[in-house]
N, C-alpha and C positions, 0 to 999 in steps of 0.2 A: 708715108703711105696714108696721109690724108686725105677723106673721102671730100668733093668737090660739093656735096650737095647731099641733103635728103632722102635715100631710097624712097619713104612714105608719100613727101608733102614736097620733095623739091627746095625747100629752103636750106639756109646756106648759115645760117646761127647754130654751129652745134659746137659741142664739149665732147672732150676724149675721157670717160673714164680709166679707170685701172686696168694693163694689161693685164692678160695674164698665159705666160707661157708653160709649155712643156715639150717632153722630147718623146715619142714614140719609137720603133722600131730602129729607121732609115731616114726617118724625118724629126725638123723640130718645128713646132708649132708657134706662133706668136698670135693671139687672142686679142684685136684690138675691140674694146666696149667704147661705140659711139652714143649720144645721146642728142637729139634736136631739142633746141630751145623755142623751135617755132612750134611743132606740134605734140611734144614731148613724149613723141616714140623714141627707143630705144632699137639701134643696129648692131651687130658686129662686121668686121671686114679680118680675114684669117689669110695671116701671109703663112704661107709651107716652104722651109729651105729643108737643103738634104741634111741631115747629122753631119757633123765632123767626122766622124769614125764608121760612118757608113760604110756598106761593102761594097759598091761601086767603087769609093775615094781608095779603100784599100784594097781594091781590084786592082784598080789604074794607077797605082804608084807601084804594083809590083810588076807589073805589064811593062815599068818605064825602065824599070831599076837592072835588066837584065843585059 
């Protein structure tokens, strides 16, 4: 899930900081900290998967199981 380019400046020199994750409700959250080495902003980019144990997954396993 690395970003191609700069949000700010467009360049293409950057460093991934420390993730940093958690799990919410239904979802789990992963926090990537990017940083450009060209204009020394700082981005994030936020991937959202469903939880393991979501109620959807054990909706639809018990929907199958019957």
């Amino acid at each position: 899930m690395e970003p191609i380019m700069c949000p700010f400046c467009g360049g293409t020199n950057l460093f991934q900081e420390d993730d940093y994750s958690l799990e919410l409700d239904y979802e789990y959250w992963t926090i990537h900290h990017w940083e450009c080495l060209d204009c020394a902003q700082s981005f994030d980019k936020i991937e959202i998967l469903p939880a393991p144990n979501s109620f959807e997954t054990i909706n639809n396993n018990e929907s199958t199981i019957h």
